[in-house]
C-alpha positions in Angstrom: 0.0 0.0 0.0 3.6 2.2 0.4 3.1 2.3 -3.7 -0.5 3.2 -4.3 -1.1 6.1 -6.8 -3.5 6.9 -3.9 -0.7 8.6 -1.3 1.3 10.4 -4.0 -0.4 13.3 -6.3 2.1 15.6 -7.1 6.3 15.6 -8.1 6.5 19.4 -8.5 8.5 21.3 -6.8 6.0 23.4 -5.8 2.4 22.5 -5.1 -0.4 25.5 -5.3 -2.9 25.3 -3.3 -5.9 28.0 -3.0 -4.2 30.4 -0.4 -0.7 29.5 0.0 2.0 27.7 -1.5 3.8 25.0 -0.4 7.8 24.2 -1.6 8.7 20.8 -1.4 12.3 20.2 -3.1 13.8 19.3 0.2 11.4 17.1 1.8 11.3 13.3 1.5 7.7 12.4 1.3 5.8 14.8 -1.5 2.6 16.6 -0.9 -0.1 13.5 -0.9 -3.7 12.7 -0.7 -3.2 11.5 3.2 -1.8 14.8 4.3 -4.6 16.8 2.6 -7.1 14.7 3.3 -6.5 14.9 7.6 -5.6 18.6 6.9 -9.2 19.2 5.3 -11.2 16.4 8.0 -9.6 17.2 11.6 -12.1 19.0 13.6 -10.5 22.7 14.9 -13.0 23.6 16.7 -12.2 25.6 19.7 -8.4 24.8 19.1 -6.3 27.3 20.5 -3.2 25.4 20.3 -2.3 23.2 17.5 0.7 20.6 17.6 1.7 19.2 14.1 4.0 16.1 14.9 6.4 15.0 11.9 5.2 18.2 10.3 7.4 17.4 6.8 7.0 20.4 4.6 4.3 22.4 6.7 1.3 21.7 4.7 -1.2 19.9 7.4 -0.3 22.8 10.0 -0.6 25.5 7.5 -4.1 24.1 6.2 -5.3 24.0 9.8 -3.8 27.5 10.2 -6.2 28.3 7.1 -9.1 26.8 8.5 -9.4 27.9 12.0 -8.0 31.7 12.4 -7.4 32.3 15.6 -4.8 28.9 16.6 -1.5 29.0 17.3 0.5 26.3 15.3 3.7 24.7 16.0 5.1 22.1 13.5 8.1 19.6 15.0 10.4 18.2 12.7 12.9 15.8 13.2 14.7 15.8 9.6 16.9 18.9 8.5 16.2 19.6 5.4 12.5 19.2 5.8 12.5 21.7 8.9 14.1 24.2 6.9 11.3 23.5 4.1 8.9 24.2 6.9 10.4 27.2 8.1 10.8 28.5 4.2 6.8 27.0 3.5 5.3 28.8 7.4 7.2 32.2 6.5 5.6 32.8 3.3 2.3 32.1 4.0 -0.2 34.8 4.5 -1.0 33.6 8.6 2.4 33.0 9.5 2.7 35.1 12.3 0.7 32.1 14.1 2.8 29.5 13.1 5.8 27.9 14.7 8.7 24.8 13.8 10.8 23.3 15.9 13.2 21.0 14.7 13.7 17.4 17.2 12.1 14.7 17.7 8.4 14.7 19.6 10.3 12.4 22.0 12.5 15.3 23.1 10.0 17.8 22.4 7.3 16.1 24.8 9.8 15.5 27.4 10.3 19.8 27.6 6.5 20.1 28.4 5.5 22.4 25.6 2.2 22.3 25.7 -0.8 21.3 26.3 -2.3 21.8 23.1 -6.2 21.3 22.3 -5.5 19.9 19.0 -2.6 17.2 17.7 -2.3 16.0 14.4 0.3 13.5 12.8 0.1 12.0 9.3 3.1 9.1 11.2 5.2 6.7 9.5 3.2 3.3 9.2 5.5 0.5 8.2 6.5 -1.5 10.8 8.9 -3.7 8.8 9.7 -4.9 5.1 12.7 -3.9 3.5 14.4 -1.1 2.7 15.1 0.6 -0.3 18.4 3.0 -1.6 15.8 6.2 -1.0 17.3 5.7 2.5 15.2 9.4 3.4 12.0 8.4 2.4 12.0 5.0 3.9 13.2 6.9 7.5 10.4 9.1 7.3 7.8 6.1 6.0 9.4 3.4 8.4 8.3 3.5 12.3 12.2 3.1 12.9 12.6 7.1 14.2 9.0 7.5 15.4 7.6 3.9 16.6 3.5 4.2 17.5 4.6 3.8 21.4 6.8 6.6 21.4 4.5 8.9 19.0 1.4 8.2 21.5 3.7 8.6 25.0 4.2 11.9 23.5 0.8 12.9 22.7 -0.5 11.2 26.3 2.0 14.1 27.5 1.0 17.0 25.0 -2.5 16.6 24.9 -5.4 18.8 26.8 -7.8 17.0 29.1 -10.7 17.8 26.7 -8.0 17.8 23.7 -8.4 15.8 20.4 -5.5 13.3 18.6 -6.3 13.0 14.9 -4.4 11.0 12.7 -4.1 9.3 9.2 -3.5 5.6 8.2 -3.9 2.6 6.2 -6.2 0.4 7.1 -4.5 -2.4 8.9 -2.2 -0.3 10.5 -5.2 2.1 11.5 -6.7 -0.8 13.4 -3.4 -2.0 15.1 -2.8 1.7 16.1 -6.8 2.0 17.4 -5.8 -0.9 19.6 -2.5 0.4 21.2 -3.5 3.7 21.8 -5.9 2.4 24.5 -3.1 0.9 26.5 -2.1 4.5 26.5 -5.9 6.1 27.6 -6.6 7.2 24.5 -9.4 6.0 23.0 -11.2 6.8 19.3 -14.2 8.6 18.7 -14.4 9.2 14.9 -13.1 7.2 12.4 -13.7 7.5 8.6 -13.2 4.9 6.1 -11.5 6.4 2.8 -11.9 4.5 -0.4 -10.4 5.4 -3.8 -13.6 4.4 -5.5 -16.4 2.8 -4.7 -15.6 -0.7 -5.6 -12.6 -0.4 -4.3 -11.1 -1.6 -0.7 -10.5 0.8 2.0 -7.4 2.3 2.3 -7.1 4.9 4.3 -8.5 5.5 8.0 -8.8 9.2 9.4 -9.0 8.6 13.2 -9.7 10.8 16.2 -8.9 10.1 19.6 -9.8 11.6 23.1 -8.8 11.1 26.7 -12.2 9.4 27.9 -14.2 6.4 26.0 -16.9 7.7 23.8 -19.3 6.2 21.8 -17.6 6.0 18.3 -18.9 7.9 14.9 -17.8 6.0 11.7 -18.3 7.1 7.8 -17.3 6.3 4.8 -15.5 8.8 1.9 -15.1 7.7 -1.4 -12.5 10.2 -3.3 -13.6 9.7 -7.2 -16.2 7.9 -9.5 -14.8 5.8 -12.3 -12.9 8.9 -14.4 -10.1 10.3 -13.8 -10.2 13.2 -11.2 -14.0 13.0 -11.3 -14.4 14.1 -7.7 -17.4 12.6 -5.7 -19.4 15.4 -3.9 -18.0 14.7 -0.8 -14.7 14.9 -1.3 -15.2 17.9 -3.1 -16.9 19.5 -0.6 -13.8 18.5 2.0 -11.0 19.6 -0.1 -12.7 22.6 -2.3 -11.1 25.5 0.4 -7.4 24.4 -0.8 -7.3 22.5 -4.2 -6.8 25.5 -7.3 -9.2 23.1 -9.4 -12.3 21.9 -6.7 
């Protein structure tokens, strides 16, 4: 599922979006589906304080700078080059004055007490093994070897508000695996949707949302096209139209 035409849409070196613009030369993983998609579903509400963990080239915290005007955003980073993407992507945009990077790991970041925050997000790597390719960058941000679940929910058991929200993005199988371990940690999910590519197609994606208390849990389903290409189902359409140039 590392493969699928589903996380990737877009090589260029910069990607325009409806209100900002986000440079992505230096940064492993490419603007992708994933990203936009939990950018465009997380609930902001109320969200005064917005942590962005592995936040790559800037693009989920910006987006939720765009949708909720009033937040303070901080992005951490633990590669280089991407921080300095984020730094480059968060000066430039039209809010920036709200947003904030850091560049270390959420490990050491959690362990300096900045927070709480109402809101955390994370689009986190999801392979848990395999084998590992010459792109030695983009398998370090894709593998779970710098940022294992355990250590990426310890940090958000830390972080997180009493009444603050998790929200996260991934594939199916790992979605459920994660769903299970974060309620060792007392987290425990409240909203999941199921994202397909098409109708007749598997689910492959799960957006997830976690709180500190059990809650009855609210599932749906989003399908992202019909059979042509780029024809946009309603839905998604009316999730991603504030940001995509062509919605």
């Amino acid at each position: 599922m590392g493969k699928s035409k589903f996380m990737k849409i877009e090589k260029e070196q910069t990607f325009k979006f409806k209100q900002f613009e986000i440079r992505q030369d230096k940064c492993s993983m490419k603007i992708g589906t994933d990203g936009v998609l939990l950018g465009a579903w997380v609930d902001v509400e109320g969200a005064e304080h917005i942590l962005d963990i592995g936040t790559g080239s800037g693009v989920i915290g910006i987006m939720l700078g765009q949708r909720n005007t009033y937040a303070h955003i901080h992005g951490v980073e633990i590669d280089e080059l991407s921080f300095e993407q984020t730094q480059e992507n968060m000066a430039k945009c039209p809010w920036a004055d709200r947003l904030s990077a850091f560049h270390t790991s959420v490990q050491d970041f959690a362990k300096a007490r900045k927070g709480p925050y109402d809101l955390i997000v994370s689009n986190p790597p999801f392979f848990s093994g395999g084998t590992f390719s010459f792109k030695q960058d983009r398998n370090s941000v894709r593998h779970t070897v710098k940022l294992p679940h355990g250590d990426l929910l310890s940090a958000v058991r830390t972080l997180l508000s009493e009444k603050g929200r998790f929200a996260l993005v991934l594939p199916l199988i790992e979605g459920l695996r994660f769903k299970e371990l974060a309620e060792r940690y007392s987290l425990y999910c409240h909203r999941i949707t199921e994202v397909k590519p098409k109708v007749e197609k598997p689910i492959e994606r799960l957006l997830m949302e976690f709180g500190r208390a059990p809650k009855d849990l609210k599932k749906d389903e989003l399908i992202i096209q019909y059979e042509g290409r780029n024809e946009w189902t309603e839905e998604y359409i009316a999730l991603t139209k504030a940001f995509y140039l062509k919605m």
